[in-house]
PDB file with SEQRES, HELIX, SHEET and CRYST1 records, atoms N, CA, C and O in Angstrom:
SEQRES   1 A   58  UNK UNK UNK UNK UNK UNK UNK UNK UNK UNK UNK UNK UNK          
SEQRES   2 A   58  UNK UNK UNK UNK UNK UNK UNK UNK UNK UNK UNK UNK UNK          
SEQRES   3 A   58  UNK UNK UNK UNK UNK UNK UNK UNK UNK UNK UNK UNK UNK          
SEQRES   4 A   58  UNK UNK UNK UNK UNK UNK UNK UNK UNK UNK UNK UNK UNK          
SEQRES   5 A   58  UNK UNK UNK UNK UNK UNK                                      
HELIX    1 AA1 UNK A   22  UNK A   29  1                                   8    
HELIX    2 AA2 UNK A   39  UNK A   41  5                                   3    
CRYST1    1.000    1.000    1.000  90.00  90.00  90.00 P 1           1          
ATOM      1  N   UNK A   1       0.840  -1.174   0.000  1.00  0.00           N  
ATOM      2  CA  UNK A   1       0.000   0.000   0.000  1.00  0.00           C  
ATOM      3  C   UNK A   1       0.885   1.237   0.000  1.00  0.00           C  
ATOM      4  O   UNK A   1       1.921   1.482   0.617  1.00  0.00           O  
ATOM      5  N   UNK A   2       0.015   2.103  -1.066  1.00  0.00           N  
ATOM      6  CA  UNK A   2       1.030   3.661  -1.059  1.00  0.00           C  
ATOM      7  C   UNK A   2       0.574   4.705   0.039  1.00  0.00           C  
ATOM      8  O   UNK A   2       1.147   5.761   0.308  1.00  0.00           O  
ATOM      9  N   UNK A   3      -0.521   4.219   0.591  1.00  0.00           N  
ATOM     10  CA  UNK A   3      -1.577   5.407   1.384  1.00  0.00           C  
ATOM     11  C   UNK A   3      -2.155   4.167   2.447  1.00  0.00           C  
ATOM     12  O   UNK A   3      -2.433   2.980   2.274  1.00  0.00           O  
ATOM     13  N   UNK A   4      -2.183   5.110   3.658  1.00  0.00           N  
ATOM     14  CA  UNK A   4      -3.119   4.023   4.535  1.00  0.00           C  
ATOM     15  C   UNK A   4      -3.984   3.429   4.387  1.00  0.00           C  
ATOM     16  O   UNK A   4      -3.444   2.669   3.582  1.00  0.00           O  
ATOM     17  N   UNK A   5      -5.349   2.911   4.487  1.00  0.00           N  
ATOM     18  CA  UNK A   5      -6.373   2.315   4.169  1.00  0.00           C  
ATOM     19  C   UNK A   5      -6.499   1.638   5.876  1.00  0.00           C  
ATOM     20  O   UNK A   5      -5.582   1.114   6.508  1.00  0.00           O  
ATOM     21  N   UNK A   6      -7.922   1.854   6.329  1.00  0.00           N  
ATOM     22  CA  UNK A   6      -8.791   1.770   7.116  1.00  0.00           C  
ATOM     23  C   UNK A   6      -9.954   1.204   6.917  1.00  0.00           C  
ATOM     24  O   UNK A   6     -10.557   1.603   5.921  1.00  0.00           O  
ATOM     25  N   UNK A   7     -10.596   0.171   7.735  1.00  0.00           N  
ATOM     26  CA  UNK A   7     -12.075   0.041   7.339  1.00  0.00           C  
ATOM     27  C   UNK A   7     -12.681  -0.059   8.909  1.00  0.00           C  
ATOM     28  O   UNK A   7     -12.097   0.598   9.771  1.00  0.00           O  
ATOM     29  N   UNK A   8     -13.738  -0.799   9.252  1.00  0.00           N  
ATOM     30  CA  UNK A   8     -14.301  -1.017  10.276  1.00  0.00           C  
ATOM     31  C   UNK A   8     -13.400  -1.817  11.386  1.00  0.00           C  
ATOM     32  O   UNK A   8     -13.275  -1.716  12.607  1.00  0.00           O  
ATOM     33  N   UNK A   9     -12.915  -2.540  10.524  1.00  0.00           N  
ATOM     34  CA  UNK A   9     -12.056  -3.741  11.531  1.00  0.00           C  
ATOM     35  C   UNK A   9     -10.659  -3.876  11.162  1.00  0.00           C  
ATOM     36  O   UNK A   9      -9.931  -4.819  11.475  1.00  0.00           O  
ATOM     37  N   UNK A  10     -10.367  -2.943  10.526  1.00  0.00           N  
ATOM     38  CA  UNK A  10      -8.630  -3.440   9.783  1.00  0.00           C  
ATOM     39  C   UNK A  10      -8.132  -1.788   9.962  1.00  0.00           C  
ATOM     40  O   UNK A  10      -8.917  -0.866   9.742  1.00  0.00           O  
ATOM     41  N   UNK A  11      -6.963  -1.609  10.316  1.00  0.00           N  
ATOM     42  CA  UNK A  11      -6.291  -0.534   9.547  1.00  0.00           C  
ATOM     43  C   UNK A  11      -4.954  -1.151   8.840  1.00  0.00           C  
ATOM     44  O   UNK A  11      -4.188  -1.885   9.465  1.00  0.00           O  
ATOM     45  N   UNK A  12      -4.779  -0.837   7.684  1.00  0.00           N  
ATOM     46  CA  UNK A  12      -3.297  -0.983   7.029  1.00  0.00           C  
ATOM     47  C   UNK A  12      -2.256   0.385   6.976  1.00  0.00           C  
ATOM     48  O   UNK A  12      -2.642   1.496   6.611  1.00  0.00           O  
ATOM     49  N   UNK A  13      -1.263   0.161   7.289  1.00  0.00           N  
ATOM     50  CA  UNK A  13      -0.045   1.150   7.349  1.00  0.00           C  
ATOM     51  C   UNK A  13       0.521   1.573   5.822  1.00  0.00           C  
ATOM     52  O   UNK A  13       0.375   0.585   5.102  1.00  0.00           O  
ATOM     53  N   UNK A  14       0.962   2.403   5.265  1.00  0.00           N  
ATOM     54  CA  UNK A  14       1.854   2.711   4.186  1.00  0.00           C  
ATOM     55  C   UNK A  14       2.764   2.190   4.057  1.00  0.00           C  
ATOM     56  O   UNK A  14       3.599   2.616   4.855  1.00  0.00           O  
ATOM     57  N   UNK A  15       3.282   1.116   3.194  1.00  0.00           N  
ATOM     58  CA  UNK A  15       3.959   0.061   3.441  1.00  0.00           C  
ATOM     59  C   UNK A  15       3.689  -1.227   3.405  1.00  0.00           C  
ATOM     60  O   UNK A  15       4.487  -2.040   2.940  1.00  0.00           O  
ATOM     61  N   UNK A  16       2.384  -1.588   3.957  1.00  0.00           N  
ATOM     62  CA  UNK A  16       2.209  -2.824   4.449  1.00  0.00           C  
ATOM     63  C   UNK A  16       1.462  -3.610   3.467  1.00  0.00           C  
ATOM     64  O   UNK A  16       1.174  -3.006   2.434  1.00  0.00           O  
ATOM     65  N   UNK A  17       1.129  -4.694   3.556  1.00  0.00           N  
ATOM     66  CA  UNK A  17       0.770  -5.711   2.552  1.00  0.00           C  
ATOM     67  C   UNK A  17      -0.881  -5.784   2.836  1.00  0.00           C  
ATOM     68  O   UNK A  17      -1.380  -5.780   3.962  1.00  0.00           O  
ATOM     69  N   UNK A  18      -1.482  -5.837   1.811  1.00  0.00           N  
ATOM     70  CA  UNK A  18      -2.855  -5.909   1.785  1.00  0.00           C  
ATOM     71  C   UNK A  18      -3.737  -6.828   0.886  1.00  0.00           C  
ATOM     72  O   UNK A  18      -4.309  -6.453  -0.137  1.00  0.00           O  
ATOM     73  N   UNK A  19      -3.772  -8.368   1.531  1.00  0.00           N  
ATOM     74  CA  UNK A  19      -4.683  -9.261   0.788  1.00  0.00           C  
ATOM     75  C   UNK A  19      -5.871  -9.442   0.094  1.00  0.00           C  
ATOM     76  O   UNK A  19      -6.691 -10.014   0.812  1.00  0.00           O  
ATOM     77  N   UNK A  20      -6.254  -9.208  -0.909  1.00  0.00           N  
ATOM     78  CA  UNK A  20      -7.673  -8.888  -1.386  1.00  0.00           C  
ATOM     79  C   UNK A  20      -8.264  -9.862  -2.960  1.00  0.00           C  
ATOM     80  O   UNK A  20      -7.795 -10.690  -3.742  1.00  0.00           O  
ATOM     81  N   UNK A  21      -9.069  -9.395  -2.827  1.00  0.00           N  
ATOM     82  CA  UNK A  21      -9.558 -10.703  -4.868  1.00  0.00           C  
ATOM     83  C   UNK A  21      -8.676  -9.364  -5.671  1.00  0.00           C  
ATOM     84  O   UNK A  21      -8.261  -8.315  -5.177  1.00  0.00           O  
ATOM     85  N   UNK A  22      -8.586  -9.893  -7.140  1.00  0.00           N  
ATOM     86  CA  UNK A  22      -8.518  -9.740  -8.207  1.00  0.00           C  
ATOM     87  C   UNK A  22      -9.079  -8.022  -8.643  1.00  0.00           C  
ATOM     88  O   UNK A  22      -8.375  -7.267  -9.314  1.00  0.00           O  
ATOM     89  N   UNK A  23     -10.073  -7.748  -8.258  1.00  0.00           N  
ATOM     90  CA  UNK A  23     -10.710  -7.062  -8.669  1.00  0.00           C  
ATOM     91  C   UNK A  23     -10.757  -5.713  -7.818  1.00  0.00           C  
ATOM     92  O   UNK A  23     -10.873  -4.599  -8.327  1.00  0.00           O  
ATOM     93  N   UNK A  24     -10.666  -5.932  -6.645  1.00  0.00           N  
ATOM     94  CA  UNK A  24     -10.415  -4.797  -5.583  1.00  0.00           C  
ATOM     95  C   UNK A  24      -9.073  -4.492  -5.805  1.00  0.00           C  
ATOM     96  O   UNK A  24      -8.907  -3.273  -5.836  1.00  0.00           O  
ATOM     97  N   UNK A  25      -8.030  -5.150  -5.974  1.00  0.00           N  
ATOM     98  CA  UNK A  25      -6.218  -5.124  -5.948  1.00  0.00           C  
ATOM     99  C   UNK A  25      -6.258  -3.831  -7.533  1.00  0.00           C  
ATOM    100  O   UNK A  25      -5.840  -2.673  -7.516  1.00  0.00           O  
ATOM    101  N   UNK A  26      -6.959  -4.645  -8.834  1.00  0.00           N  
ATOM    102  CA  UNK A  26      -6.961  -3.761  -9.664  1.00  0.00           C  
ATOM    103  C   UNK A  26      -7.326  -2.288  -9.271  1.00  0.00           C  
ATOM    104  O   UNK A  26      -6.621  -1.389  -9.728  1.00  0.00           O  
ATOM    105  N   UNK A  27      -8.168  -2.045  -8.619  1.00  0.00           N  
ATOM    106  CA  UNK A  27      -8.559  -1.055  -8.497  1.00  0.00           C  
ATOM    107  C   UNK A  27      -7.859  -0.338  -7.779  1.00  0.00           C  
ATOM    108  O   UNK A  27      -7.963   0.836  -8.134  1.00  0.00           O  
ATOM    109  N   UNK A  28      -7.055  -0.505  -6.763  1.00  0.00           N  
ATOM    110  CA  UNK A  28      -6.796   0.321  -6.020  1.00  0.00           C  
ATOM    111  C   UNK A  28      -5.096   0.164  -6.744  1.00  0.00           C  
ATOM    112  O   UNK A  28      -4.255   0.687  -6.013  1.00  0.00           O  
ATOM    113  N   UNK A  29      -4.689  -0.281  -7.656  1.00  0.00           N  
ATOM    114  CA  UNK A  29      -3.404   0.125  -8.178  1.00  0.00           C  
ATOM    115  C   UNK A  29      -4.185   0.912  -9.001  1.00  0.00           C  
ATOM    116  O   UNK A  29      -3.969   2.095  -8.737  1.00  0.00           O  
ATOM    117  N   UNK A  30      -5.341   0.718 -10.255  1.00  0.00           N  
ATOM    118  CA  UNK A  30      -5.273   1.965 -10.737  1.00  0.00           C  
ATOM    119  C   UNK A  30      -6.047   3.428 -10.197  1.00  0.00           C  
ATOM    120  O   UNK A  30      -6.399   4.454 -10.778  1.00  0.00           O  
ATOM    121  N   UNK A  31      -6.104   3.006  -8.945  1.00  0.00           N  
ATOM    122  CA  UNK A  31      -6.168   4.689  -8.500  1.00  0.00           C  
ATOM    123  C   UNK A  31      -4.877   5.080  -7.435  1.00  0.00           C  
ATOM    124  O   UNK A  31      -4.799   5.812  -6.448  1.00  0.00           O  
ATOM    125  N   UNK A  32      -3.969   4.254  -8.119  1.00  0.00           N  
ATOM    126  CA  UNK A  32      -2.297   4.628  -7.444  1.00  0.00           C  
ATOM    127  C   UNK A  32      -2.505   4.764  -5.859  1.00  0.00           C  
ATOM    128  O   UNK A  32      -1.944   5.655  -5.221  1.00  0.00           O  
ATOM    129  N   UNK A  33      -3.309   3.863  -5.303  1.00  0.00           N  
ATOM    130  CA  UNK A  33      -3.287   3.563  -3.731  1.00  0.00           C  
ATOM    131  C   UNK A  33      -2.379   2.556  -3.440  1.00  0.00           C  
ATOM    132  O   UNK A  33      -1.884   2.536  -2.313  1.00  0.00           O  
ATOM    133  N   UNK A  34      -2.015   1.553  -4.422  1.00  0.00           N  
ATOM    134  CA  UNK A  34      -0.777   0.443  -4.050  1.00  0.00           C  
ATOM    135  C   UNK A  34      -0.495  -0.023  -5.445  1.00  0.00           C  
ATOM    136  O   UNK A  34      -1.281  -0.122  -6.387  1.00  0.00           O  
ATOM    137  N   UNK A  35       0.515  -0.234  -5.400  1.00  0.00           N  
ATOM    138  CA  UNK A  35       1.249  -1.445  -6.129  1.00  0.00           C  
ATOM    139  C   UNK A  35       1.542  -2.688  -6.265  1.00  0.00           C  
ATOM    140  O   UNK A  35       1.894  -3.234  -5.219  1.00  0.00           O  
ATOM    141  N   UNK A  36       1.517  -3.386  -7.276  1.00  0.00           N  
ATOM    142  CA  UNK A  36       1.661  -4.709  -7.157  1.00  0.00           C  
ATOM    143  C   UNK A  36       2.762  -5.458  -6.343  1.00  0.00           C  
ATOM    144  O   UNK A  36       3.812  -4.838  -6.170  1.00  0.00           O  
ATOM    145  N   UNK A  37       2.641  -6.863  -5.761  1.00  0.00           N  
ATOM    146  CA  UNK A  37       3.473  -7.424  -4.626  1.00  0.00           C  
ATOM    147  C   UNK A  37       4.556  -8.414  -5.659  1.00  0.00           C  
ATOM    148  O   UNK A  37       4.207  -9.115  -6.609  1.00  0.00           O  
ATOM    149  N   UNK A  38       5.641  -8.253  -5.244  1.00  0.00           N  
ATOM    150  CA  UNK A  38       6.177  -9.172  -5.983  1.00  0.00           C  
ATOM    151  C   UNK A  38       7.501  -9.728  -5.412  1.00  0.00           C  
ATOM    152  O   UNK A  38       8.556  -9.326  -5.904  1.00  0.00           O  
ATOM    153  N   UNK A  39       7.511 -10.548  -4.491  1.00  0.00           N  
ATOM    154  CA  UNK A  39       8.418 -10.602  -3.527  1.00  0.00           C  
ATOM    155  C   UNK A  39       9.482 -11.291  -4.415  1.00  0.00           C  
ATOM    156  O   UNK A  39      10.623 -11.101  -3.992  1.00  0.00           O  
ATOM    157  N   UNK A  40       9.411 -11.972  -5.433  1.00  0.00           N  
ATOM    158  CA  UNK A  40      11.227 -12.086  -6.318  1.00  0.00           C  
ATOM    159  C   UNK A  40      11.486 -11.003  -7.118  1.00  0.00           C  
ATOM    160  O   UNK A  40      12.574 -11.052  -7.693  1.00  0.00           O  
ATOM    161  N   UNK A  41      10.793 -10.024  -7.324  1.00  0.00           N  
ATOM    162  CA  UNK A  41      11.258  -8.834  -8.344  1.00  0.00           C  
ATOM    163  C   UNK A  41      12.043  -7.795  -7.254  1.00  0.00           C  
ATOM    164  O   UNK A  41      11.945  -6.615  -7.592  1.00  0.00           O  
ATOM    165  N   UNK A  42      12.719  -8.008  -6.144  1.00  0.00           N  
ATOM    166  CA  UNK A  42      13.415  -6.612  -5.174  1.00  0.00           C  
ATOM    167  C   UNK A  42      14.623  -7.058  -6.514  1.00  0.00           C  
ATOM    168  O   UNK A  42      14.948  -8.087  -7.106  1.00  0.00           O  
ATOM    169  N   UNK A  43      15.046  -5.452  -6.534  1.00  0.00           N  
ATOM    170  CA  UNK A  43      16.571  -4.836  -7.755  1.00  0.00           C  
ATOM    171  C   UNK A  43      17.274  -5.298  -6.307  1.00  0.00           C  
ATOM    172  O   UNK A  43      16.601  -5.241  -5.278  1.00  0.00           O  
ATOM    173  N   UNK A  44      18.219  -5.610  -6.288  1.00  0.00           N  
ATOM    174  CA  UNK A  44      19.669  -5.527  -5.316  1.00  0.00           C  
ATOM    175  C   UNK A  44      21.053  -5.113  -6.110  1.00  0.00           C  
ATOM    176  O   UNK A  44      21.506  -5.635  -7.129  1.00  0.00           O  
ATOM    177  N   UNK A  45      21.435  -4.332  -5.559  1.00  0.00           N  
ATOM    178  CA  UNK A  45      23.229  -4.470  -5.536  1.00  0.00           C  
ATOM    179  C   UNK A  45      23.523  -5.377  -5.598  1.00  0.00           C  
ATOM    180  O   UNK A  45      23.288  -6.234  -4.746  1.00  0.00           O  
ATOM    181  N   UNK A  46      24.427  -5.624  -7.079  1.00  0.00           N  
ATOM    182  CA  UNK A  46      25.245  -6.802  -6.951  1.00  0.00           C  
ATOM    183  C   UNK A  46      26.586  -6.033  -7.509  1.00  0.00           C  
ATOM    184  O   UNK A  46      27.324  -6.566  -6.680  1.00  0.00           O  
ATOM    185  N   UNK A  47      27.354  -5.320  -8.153  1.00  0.00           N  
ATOM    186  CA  UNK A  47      28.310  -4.618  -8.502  1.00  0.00           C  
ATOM    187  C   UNK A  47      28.520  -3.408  -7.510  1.00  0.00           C  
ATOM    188  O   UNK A  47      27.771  -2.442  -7.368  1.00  0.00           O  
ATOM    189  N   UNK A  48      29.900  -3.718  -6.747  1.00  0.00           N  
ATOM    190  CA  UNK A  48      30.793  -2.679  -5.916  1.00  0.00           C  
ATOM    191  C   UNK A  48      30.685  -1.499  -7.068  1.00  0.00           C  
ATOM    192  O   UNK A  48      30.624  -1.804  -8.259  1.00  0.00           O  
ATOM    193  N   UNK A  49      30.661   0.220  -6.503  1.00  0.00           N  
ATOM    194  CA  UNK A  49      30.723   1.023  -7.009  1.00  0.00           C  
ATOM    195  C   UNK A  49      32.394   1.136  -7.545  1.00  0.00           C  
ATOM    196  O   UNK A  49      33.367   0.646  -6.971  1.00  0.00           O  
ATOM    197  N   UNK A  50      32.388   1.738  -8.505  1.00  0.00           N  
ATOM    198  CA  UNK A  50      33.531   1.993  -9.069  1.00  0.00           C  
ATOM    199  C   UNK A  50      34.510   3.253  -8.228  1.00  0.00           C  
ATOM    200  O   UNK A  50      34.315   4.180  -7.442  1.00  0.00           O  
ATOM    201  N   UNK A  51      35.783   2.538  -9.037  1.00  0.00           N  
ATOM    202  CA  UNK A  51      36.878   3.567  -7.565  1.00  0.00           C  
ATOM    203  C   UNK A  51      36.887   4.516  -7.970  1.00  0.00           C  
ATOM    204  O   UNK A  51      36.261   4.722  -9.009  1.00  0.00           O  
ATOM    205  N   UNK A  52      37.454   5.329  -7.468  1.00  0.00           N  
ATOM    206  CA  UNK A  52      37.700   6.717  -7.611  1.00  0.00           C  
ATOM    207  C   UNK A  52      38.938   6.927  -8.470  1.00  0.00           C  
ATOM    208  O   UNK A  52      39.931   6.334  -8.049  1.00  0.00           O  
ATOM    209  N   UNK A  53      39.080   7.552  -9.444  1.00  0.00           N  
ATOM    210  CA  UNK A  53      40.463   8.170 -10.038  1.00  0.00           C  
ATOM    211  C   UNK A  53      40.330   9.538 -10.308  1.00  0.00           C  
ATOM    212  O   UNK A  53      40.811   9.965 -11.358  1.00  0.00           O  
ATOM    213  N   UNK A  54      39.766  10.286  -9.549  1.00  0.00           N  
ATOM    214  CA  UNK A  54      40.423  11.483 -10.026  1.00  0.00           C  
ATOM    215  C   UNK A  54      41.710  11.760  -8.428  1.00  0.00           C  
ATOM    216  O   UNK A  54      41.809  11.357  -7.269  1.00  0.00           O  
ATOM    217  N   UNK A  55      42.477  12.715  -9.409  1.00  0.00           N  
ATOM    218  CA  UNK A  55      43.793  12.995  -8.760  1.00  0.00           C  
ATOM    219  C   UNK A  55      43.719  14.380  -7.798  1.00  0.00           C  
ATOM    220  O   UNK A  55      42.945  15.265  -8.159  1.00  0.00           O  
ATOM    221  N   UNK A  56      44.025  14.452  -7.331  1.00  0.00           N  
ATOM    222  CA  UNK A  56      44.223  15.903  -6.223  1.00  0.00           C  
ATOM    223  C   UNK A  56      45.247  16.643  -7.072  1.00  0.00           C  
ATOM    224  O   UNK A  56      46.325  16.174  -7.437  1.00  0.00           O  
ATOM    225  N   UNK A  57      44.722  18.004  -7.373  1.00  0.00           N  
ATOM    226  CA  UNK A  57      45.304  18.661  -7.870  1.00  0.00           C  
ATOM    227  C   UNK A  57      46.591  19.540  -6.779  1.00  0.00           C  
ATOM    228  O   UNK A  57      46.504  19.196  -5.600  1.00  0.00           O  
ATOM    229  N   UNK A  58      47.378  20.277  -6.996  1.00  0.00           N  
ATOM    230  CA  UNK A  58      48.600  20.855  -6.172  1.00  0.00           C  
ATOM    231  C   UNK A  58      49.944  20.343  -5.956  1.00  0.00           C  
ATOM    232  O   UNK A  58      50.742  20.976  -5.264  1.00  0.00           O  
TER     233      UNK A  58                                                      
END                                                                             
């Protein structure tokens, strides 16, 4: 979830994961309230940043 969401008996946090059908999930990605879950798609670091070469001038 991008935005809290509250109902009678639930509150969800910004952040947090929110189980629902097919049809409610659509909806609330396309009114940019959450995004889809996709727990093997996280990007990671895998390449150390490159060194440094510039020289000190003086």
């Amino acid at each position: 979830m991008l935005v809290g969401l509250s109902g009678p008996t639930f509150y969800i946090e910004p952040g947090g994961i929110y189980e629902c059908d097919d049809s409610e999930a659509t909806r609330l990605i396309c009114a940019r309230y959450a995004v889809p879950f996709a727990d093997d798609q996280i990007e990671r670091a895998i390449v150390p940043p490159a060194p440094e070469r510039r020289k000190k001038k003086g």
